[in-house]
C-alpha positions as CSV (number, residue, x, y, z in Angstrom):
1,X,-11.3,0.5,-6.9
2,X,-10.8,-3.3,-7.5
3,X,-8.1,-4.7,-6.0
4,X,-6.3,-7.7,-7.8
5,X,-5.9,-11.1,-6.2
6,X,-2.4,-12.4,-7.6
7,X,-0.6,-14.7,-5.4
8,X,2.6,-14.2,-4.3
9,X,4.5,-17.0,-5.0
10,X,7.1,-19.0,-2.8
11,X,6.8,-16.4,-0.1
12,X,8.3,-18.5,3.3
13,X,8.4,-15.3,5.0
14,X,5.5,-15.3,7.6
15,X,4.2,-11.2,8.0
16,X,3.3,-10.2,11.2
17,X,3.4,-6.7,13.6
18,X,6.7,-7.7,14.4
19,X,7.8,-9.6,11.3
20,X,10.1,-6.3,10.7
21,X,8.4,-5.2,7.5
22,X,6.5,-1.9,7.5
23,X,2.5,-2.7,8.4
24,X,0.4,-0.7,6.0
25,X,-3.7,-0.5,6.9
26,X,-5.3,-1.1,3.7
27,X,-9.3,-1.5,4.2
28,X,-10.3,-4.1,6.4
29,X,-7.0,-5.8,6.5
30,X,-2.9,-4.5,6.7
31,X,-1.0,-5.0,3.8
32,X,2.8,-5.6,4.8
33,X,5.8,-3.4,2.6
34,X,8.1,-5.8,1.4
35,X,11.0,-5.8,-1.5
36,X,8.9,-2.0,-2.7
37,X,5.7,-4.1,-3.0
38,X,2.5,-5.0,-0.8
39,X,1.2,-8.4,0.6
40,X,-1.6,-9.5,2.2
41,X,-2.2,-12.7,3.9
42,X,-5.2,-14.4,2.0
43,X,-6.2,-18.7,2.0
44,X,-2.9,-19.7,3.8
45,X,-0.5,-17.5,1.3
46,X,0.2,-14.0,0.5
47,X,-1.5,-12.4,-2.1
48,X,0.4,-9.0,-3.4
49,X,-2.1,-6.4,-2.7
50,X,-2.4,-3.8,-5.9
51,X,-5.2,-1.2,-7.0
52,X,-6.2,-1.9,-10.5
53,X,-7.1,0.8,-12.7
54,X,-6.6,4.8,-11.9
55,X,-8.3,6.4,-8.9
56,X,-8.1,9.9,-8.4
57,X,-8.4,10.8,-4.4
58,X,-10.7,14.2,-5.0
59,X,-10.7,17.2,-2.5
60,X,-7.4,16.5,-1.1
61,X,-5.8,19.4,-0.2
62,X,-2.8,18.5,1.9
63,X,0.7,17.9,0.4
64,X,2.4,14.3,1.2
65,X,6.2,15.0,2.2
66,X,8.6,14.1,4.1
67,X,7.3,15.7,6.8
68,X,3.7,15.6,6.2
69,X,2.9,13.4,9.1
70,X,1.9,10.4,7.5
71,X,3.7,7.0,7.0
72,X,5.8,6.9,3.8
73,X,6.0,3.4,2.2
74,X,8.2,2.2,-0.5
75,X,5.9,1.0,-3.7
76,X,7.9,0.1,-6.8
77,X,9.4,3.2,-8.6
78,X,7.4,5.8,-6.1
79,X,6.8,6.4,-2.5
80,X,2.7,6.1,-1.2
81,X,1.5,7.7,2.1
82,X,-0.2,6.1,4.2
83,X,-3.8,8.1,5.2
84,X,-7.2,7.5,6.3
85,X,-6.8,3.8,5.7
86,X,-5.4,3.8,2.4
87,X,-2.2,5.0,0.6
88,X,-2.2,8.0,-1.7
89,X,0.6,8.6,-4.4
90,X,1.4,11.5,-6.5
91,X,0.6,11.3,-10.0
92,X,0.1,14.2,-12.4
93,X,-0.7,16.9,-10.4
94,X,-3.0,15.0,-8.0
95,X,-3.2,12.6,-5.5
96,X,-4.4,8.8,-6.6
97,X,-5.6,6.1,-4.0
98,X,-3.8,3.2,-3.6
């Protein structure tokens, strides 16, 4: 999975564990939720932190819920969860990584 560099642009909000946005580990770094999209701090800005292309997550048998245990996080028109490092989403009758 690639994921895009696009720069946020005129972002004055500094992210931070207690910045009051929703941390999300992505990786090697922590994407922060804000406005139903993800940033990243990157060169001195924010970069928004999106998958490109479609990535099935295979052989996962649990169900994401409300109360599956795992963070929930806003992402545009859906909800991701938060797991193993990464976010999964429900798409067509599986589970893609995010």
């Amino acid at each position: 999975m690639t994921t895009l560099h696009q720069e946020h642009p005129a972002h004055d909000h500094t992210h931070s564990p207690d910045c009051g946005h929703q941390a999300v580990p992505h990786g090697d770094h922590v994407d922060y939720a804000h406005n139903g999209h993800l940033h990243t701090p990157h060169d001195g800005h924010y970069d928004e932190c999106e998958p490109s292309g479609h990535v099935t997550h295979e052989g996962h048998d649990h169900q994401h819920g409300e109360n599956c245990g795992h963070d929930a996080v806003l992402h545009g028109d859906h909800v991701d969860y938060v797991h193993d490092g990464h976010r999964h989403a429900a798409h067509d009758g599986h589970w893609d990584d995010h």
